[in-house]
GUROKOL-161219 format. One record per residue (C-alpha): residue number from 1; residue in one letter; y negated, z, x. Coordinates in Angstrom, 1 decimal. Example, Ala and Ser with C-alpha at 12.3 -4.5 7.8 and 13.67 -1.06 7.14 Angstrom:
2
(1 'A' (4.5 7.8 12.3))
(2 'S' (1.1 7.1 13.7))
END
This chain:
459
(1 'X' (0.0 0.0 0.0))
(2 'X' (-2.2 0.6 3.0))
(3 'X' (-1.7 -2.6 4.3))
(4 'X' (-2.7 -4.4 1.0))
(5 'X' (-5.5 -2.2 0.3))
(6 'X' (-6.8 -3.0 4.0))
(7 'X' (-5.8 -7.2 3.4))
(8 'X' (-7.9 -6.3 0.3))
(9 'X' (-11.3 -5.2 2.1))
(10 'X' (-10.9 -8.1 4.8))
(11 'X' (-10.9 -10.8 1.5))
(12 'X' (-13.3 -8.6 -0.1))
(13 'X' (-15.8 -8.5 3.2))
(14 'X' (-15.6 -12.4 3.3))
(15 'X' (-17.3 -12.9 -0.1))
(16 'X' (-20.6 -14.4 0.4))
(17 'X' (-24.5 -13.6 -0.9))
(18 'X' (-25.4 -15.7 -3.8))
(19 'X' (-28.8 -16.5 -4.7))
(20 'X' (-30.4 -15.0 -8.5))
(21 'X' (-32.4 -17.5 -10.4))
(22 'X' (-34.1 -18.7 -13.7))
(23 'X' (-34.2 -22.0 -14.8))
(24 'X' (-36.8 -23.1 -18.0))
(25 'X' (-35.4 -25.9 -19.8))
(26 'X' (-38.1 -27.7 -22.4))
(27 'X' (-37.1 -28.0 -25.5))
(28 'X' (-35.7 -31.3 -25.3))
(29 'X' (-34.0 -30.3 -22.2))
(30 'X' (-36.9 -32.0 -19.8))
(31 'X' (-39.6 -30.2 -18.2))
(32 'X' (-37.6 -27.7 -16.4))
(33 'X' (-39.1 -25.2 -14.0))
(34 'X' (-36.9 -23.0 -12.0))
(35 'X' (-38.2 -19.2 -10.4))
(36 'X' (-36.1 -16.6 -8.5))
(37 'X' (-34.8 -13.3 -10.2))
(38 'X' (-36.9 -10.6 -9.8))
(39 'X' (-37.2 -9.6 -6.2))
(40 'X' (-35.3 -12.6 -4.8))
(41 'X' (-37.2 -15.2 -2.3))
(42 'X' (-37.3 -18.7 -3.7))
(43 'X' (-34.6 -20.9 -4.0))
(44 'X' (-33.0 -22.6 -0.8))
(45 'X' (-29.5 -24.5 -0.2))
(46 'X' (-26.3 -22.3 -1.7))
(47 'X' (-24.8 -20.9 -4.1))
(48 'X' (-26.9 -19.8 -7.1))
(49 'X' (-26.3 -18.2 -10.4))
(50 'X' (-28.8 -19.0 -12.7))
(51 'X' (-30.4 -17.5 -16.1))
(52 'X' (-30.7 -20.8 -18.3))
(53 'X' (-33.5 -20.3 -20.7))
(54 'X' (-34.4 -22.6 -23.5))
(55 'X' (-38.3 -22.1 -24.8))
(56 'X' (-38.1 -18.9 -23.2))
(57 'X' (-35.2 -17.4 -24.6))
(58 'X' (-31.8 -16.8 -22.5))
(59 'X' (-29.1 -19.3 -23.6))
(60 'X' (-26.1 -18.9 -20.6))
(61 'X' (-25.5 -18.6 -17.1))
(62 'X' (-24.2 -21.0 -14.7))
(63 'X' (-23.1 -21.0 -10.8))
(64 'X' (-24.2 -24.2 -9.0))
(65 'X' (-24.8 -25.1 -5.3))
(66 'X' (-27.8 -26.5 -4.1))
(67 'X' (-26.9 -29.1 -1.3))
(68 'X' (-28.9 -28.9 1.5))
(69 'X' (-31.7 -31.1 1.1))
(70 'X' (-31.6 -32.0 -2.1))
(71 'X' (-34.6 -30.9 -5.1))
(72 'X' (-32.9 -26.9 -6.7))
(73 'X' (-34.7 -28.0 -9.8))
(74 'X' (-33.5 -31.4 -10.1))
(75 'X' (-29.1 -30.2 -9.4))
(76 'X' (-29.7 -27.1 -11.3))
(77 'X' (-31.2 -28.7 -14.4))
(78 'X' (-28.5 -31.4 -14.2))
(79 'X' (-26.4 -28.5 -14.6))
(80 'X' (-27.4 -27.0 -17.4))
(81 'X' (-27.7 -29.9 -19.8))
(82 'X' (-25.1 -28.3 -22.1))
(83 'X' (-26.7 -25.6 -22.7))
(84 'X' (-30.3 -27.1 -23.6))
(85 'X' (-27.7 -28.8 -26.7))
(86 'X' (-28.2 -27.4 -30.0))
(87 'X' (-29.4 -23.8 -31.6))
(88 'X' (-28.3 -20.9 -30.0))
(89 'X' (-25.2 -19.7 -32.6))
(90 'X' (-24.9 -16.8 -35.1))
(91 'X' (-21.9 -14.8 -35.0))
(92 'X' (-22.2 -12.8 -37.8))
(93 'X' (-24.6 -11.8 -41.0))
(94 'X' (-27.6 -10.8 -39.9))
(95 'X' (-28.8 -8.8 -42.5))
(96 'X' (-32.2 -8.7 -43.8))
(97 'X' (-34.2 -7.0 -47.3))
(98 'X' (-37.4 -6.6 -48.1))
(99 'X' (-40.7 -8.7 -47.6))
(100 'X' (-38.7 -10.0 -44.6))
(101 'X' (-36.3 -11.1 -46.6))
(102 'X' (-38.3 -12.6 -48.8))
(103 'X' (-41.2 -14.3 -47.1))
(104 'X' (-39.3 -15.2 -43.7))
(105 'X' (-41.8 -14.0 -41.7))
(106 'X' (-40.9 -12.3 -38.5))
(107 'X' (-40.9 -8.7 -38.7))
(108 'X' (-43.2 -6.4 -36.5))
(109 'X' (-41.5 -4.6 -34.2))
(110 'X' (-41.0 -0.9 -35.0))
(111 'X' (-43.1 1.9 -32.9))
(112 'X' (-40.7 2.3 -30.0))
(113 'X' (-40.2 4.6 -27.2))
(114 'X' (-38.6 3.8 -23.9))
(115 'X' (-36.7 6.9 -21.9))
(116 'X' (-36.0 7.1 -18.5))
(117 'X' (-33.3 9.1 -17.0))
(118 'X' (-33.7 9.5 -13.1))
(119 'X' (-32.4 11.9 -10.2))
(120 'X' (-34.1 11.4 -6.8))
(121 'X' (-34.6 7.6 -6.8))
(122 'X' (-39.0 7.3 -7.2))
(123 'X' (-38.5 4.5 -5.4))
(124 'X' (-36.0 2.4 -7.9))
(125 'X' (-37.6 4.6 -11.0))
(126 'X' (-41.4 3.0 -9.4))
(127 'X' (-39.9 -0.6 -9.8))
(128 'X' (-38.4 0.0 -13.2))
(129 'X' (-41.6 1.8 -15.0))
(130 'X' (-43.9 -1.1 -13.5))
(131 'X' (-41.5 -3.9 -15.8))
(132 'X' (-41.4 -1.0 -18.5))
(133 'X' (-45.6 -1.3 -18.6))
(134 'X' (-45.6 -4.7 -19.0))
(135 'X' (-43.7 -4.9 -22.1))
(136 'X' (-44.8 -6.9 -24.3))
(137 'X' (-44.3 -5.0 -27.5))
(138 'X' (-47.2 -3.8 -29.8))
(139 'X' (-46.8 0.0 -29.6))
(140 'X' (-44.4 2.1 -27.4))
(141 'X' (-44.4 4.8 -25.2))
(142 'X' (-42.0 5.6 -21.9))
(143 'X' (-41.1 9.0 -21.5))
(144 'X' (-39.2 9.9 -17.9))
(145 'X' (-36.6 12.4 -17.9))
(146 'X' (-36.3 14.6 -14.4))
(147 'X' (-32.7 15.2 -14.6))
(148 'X' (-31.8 18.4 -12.4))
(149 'X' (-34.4 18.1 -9.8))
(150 'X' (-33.7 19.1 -6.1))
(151 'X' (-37.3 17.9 -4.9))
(152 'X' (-40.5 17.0 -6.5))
(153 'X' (-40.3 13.8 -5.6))
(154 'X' (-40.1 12.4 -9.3))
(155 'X' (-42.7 14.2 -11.0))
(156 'X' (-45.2 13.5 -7.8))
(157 'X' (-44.5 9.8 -8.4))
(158 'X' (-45.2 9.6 -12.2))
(159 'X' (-47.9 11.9 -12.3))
(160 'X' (-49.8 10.0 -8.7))
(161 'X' (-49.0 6.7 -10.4))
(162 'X' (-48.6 5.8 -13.6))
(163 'X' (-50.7 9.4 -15.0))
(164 'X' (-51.3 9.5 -19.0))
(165 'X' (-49.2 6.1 -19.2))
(166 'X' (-45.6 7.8 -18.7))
(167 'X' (-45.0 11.0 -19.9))
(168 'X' (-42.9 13.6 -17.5))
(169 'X' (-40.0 15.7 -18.6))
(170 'X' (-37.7 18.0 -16.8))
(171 'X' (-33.8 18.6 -17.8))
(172 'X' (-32.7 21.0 -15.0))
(173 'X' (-28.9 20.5 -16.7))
(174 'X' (-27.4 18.3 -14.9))
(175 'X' (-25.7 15.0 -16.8))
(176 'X' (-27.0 11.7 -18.2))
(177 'X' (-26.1 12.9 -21.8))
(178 'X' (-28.3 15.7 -21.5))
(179 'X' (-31.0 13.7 -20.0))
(180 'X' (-30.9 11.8 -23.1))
(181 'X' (-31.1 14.6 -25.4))
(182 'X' (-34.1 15.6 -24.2))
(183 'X' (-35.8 12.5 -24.2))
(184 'X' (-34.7 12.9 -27.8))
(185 'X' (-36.0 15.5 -28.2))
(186 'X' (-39.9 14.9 -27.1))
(187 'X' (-40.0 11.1 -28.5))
(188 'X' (-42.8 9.7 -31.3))
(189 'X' (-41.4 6.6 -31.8))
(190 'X' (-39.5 5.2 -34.7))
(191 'X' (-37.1 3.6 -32.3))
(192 'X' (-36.0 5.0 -29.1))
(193 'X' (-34.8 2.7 -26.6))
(194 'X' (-33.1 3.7 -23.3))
(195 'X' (-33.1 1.8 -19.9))
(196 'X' (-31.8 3.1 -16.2))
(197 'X' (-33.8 3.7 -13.0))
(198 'X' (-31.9 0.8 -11.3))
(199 'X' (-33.5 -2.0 -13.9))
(200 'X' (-36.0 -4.5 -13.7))
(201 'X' (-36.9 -5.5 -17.6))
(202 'X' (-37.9 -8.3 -19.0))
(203 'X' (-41.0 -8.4 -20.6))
(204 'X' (-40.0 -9.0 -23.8))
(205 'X' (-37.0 -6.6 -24.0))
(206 'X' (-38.3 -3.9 -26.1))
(207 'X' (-39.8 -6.3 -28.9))
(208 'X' (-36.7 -8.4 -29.1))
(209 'X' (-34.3 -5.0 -29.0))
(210 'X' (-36.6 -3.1 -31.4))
(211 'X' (-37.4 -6.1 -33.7))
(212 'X' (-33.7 -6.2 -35.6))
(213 'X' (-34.6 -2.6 -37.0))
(214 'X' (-37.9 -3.6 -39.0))
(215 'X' (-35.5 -6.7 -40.4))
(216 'X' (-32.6 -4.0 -41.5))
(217 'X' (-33.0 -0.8 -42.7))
(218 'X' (-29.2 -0.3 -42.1))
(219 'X' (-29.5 -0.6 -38.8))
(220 'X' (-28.4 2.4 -36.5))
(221 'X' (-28.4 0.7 -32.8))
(222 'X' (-29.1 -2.2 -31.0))
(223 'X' (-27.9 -3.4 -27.3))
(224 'X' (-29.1 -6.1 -25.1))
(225 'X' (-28.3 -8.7 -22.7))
(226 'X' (-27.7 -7.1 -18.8))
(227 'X' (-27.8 -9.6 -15.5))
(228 'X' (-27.5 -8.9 -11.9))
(229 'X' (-31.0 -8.6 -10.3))
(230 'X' (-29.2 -9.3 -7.0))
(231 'X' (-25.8 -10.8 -6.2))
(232 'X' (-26.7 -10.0 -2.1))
(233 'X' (-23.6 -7.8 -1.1))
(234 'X' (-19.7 -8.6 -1.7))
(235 'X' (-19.4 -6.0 -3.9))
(236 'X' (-22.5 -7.1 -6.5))
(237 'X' (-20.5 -10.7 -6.3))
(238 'X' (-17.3 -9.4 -7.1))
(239 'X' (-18.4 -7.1 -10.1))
(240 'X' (-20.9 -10.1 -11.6))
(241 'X' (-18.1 -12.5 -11.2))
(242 'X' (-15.2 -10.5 -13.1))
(243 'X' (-18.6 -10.5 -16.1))
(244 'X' (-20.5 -7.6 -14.9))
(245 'X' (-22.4 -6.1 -17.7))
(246 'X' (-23.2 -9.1 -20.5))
(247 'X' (-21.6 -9.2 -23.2))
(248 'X' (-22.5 -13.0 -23.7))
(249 'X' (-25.3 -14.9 -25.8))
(250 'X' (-24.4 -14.9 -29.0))
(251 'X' (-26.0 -12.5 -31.0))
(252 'X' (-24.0 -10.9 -33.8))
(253 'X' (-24.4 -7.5 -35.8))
(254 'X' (-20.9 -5.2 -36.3))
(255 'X' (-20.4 -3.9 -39.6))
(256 'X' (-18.7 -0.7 -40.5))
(257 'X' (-18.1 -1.6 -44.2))
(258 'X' (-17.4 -5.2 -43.2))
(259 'X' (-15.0 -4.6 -39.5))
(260 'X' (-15.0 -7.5 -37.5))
(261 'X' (-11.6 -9.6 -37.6))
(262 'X' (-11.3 -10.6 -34.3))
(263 'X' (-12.2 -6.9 -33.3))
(264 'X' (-8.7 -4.9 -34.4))
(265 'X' (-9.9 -1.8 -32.2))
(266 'X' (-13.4 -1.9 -34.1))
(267 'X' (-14.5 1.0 -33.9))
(268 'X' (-13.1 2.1 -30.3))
(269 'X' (-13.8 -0.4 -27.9))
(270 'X' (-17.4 0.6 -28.0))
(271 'X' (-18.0 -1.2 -24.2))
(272 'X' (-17.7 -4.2 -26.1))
(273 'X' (-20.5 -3.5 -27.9))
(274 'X' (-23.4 -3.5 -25.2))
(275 'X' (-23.8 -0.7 -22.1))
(276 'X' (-26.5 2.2 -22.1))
(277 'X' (-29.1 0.2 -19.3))
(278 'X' (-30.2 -1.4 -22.3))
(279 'X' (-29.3 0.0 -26.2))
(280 'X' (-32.0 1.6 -28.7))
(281 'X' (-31.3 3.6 -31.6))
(282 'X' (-33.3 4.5 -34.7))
(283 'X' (-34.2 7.6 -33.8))
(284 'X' (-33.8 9.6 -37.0))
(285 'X' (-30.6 8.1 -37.0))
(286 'X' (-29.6 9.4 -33.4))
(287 'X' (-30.7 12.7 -34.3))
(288 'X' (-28.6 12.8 -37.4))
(289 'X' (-25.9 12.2 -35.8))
(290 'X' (-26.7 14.8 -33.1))
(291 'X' (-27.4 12.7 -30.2))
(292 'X' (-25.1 12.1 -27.2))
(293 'X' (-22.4 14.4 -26.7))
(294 'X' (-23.8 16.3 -23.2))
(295 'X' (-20.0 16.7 -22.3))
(296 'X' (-20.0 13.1 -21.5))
(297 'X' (-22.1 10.9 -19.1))
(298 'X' (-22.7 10.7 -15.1))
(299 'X' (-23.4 13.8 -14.0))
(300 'X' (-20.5 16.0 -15.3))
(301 'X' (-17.0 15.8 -15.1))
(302 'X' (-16.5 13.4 -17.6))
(303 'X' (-17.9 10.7 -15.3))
(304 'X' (-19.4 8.4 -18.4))
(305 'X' (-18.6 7.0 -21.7))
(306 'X' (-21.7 8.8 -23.2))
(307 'X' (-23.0 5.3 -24.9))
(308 'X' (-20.0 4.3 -25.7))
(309 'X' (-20.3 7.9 -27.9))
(310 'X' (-23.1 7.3 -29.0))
(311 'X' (-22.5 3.8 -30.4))
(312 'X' (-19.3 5.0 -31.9))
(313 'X' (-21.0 8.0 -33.6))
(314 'X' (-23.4 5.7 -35.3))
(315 'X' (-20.8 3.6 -36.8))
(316 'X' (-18.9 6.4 -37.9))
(317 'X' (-21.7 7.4 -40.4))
(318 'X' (-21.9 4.1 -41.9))
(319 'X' (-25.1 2.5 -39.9))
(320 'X' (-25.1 -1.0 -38.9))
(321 'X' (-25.5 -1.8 -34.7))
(322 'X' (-26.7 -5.4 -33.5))
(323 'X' (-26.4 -6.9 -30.3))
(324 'X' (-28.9 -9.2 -28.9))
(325 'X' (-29.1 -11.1 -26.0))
(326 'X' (-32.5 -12.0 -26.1))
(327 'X' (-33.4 -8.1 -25.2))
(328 'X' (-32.5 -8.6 -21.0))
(329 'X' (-32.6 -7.0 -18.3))
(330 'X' (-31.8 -7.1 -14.6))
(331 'X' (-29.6 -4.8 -13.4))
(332 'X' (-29.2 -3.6 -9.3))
(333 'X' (-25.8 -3.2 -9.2))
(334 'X' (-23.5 -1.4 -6.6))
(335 'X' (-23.9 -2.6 -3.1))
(336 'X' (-20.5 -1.0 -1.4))
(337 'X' (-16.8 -1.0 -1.5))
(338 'X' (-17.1 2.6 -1.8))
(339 'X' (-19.6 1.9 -4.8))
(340 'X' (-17.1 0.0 -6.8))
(341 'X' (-14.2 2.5 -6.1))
(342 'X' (-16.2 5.3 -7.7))
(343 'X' (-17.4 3.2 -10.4))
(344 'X' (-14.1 1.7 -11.2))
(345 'X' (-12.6 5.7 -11.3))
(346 'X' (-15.9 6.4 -13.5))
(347 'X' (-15.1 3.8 -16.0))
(348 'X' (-11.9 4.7 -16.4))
(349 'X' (-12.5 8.4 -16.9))
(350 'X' (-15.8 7.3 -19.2))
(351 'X' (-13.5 5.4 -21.6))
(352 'X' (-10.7 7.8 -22.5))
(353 'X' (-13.8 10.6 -22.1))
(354 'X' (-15.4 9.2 -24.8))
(355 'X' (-12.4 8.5 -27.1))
(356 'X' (-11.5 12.4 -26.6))
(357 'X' (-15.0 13.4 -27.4))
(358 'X' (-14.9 11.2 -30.6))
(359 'X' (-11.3 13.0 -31.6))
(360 'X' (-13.0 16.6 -30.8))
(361 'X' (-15.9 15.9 -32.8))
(362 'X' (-15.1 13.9 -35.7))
(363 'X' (-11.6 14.6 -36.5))
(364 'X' (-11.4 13.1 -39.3))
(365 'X' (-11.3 9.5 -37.6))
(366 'X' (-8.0 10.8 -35.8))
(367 'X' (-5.9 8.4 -38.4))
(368 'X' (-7.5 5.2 -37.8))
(369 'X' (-7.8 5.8 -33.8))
(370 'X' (-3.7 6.2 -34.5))
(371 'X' (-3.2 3.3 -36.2))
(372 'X' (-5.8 1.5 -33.7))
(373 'X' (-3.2 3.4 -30.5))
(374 'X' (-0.5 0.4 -29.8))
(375 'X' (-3.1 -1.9 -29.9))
(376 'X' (-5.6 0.4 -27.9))
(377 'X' (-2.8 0.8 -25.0))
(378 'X' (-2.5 -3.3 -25.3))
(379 'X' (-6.0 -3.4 -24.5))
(380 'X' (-6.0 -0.4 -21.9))
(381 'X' (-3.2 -2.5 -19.6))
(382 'X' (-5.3 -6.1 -20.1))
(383 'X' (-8.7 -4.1 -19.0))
(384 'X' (-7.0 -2.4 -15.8))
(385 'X' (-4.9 -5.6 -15.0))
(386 'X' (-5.2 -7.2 -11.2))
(387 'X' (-7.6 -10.2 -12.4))
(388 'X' (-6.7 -12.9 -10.7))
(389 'X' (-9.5 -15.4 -9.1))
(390 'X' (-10.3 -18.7 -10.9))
(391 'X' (-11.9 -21.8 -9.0))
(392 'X' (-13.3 -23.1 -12.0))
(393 'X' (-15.8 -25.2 -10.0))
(394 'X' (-16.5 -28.8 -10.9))
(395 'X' (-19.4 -31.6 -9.8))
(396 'X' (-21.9 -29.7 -7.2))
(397 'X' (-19.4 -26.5 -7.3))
(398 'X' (-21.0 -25.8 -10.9))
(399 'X' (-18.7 -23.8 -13.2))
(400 'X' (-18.6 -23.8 -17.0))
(401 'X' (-22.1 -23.8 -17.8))
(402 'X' (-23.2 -21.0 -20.2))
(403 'X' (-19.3 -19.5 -18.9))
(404 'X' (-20.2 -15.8 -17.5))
(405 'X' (-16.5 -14.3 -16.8))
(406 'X' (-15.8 -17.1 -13.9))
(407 'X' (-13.7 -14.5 -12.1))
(408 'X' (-14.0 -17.0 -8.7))
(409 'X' (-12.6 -13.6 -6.7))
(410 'X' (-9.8 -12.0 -7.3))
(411 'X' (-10.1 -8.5 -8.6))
(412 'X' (-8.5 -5.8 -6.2))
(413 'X' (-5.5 -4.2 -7.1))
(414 'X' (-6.4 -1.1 -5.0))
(415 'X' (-9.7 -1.3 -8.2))
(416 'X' (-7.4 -1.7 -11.0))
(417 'X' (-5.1 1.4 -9.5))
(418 'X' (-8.2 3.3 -9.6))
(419 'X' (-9.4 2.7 -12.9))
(420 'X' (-5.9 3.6 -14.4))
(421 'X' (-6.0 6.4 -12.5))
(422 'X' (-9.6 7.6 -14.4))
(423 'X' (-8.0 6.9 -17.7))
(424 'X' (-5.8 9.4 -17.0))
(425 'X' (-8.0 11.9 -15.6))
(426 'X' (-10.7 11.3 -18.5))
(427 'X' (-9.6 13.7 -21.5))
(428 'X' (-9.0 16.6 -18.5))
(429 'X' (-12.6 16.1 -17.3))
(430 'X' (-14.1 15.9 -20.6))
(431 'X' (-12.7 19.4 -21.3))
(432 'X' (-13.4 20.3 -18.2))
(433 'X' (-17.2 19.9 -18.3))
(434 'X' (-17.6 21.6 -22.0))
(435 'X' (-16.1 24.1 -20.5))
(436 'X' (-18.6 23.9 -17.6))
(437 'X' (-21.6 23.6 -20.5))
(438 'X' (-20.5 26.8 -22.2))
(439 'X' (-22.6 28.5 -19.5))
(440 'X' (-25.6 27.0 -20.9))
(441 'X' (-25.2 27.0 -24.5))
(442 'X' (-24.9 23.4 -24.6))
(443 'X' (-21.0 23.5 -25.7))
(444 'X' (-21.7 21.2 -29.0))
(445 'X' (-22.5 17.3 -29.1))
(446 'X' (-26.3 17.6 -29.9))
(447 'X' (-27.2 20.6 -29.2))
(448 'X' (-30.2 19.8 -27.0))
(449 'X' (-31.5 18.0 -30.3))
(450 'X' (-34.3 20.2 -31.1))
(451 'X' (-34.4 22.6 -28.4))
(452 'X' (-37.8 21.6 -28.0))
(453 'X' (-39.0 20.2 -24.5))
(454 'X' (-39.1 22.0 -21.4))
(455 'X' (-41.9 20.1 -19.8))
(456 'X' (-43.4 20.2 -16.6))
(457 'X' (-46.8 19.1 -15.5))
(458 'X' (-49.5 18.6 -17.9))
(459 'X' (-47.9 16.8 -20.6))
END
């Protein structure tokens, strides 16, 4: 096993940087303009995955190479000519009442708020608030969220910088669920959206997330679209390529009194349904249902899953959630070897975390997770399986246009080992860290909701 895991890092150490880009198609597919992602230097010969957008709204990805000497623009647009085809599809009712419904005029965004959760990263939390300022949405506020502090660092950087635009909270409890909580409990808006540290959004995230709840009054959540900001180390490539964090570009709502048919886990397999670096919920809604579960999350034993709780919780109580792609942002992904064998254990532990805090708290969906359980272990083996690399690559080494899953590496066994090995461990460390929150009264899903806010600073 050593031998393979060590054959493993060598192929995994040979993977080369690819370049981040955008490419602008016109309407009628001419006109295109191409930039780099956010950070990245312009775009030169190599490989490149690209953001294809269509009158500004994302419509796929594709991975081309740029030969040297040739015009980016010109190969990459040639590309992408299948995606600048057509509307972008519905999957799905997308329900709508009301004047909305009635006029078909577009909806003004809701009052939204934006938290932050952060530990010891001003320079990645700087990055992210300056794209969270420049959101293009009528009225929100960003609240930043100190999560068990060992230096001042954070609140230094908020309150030098950005002042009476970003307010500053402390959570000396350690664990992103907790975080959460507390932004919970502090926020104004009528929607509360929640981004990561590591991000760089878009500036029209939070109108297009926030915009589905003025159109449904049903509505309980909403996720976005999430890309790599850089694909410069091996292990950035190798996650991105196996489909990272996107969940595609098809927008579609999920329906708890109308389950999706092609979805036979519906509820459970909540990581289908979008990731917490980009995911709003209506905030009396989230405080009905008592907020994240602050057993669950980075930070405690648990090692995640707290979304996934969160959007499971909401469709238990009946409330529609909508995913939609137009609401991106870039994400920094894990730059190491060592990164993606913590996160692989993390997401294994997050998943059956979150299932066992679902089971503890709402017993009463015990039944249906049982009837869901042979098809749940089906889908536990597929998600865990060695994934094997695909060379899907055709004229100019482009791959499926619009395709995001190209899996063009092979997925490490020594990754998949690890991930079982979290699914395993995830009910024990669930457990384990309420048992760990006893000490701080904070043994119950929700019960930081309306604690009141221990701030720090002047606001």
């Amino acid at each position: 096993m050593r031998r393979e895991t060590e054959r493993e890092i060598r192929e995994f150490l040979s993977i080369g940087p690819v370049q981040v880009a955008e490419l602008e198609l016109g309407d009628d597919g001419e006109g295109a303009s191409l930039r780099p992602g956010p950070g990245s230097p312009p775009v030169a010969a190599g490989e490149v995955f690209v953001l294809v957008r269509r009158a500004g709204r994302p419509v796929g990805t594709l991975v081309g190479r740029v030969p040297e000497g040739t015009d980016a623009v010109s190969v990459l647009a040639g590309l992408a000519q299948d995606l600048a085809k057509g509307p972008v599809a519905e999957k799905g009712p997308v329900p709508a009442t009301g004047p909305v419904a009635a006029t078909g005029t577009a909806p003004v965004p809701p009052s939204a708020s934006v938290v932050v959760a952060t530990r010891e990263r001003a320079g990645q939390l700087a990055r992210a608030l300056d794209s969270l300022l420049a959101q293009d949405h009528p009225d929100f506020e960003i609240v930043v969220v100190d999560n068990a502090p060992v230096t001042d660092e954070t609140r230094d950087l908020v309150e030098r910088k950005y002042g009476e635009r970003v307010r500053y909270v402390c959570e000396p409890v350690p664990g992103l669920a907790t975080a959460h909580n507390r932004g919970l409990d502090v926020v104004r808006g009528e929607v509360t959206a929640f981004t990561d540290d590591d991000v760089v959004a878009d500036p029209r995230w939070l109108a297009e997330l926030t915009t589905p709840f003025a159109a449904d009054p049903g509505l309980g959540c909403a996720t976005g679209l999430i890309l790599p900001a850089r694909l410069r180390t091996p292990a950035q490539v190798l996650l991105e390529s196996h489909g990272g964090f996107a969940k595609g570009f098809t927008p579609r709502t999920y329906d708890p009194a109308d389950p999706p048919a092609d979805e036979p886990l519906f509820p459970f397999t909540a990581g289908r349904f979008g990731s917490g670096a980009g995911m709003a919920f209506r905030t009396a809604v989230l405080r009905e249902v008592g907020g994240f579960d602050p057993a669950t999350g980075a930070g405690t034993h648990a090692r995640g899953g707290d979304d996934l709780y969160g959007f499971v919780r909401v469709l238990a109580h009946g409330y529609r959630l909508r995913y939609v792609p137009g609401a991106l942002v870039w994400h920094h992904h894990r730059e190491t070897w060592r990164d993606l064998e913590t996160q692989a254990f993390g997401y294994g532990a997050g998943l059956t975390a979150y299932l066992t805090a679902v089971l503890v708290n709402r017993p009463g969906l015990l039944p249906a997770f049982l009837a869901r359980l042979p098809g749940g272990l089906a889908h536990a083996r597929a998600l865990t399986a060695v994934r094997d690399g695909e060379d899907g690559a055709g004229e100019a080494g482009a791959r499926v246009p619009g395709g995001h899953d190209a899996r063009t590496h092979p997925w490490p066994r020594r990754l998949s080992r690890l991930q079982r090995r979290g699914m395993l461990y995830g009910p024990l460390g669930y457990l384990r860290a309420r048992r760990a929150l006893r000490t701080v009264g904070l043994e119950s899903p929700g019960a930081t909701a309306g604690r009141g806010a221990r701030t720090s600073g002047r606001r």
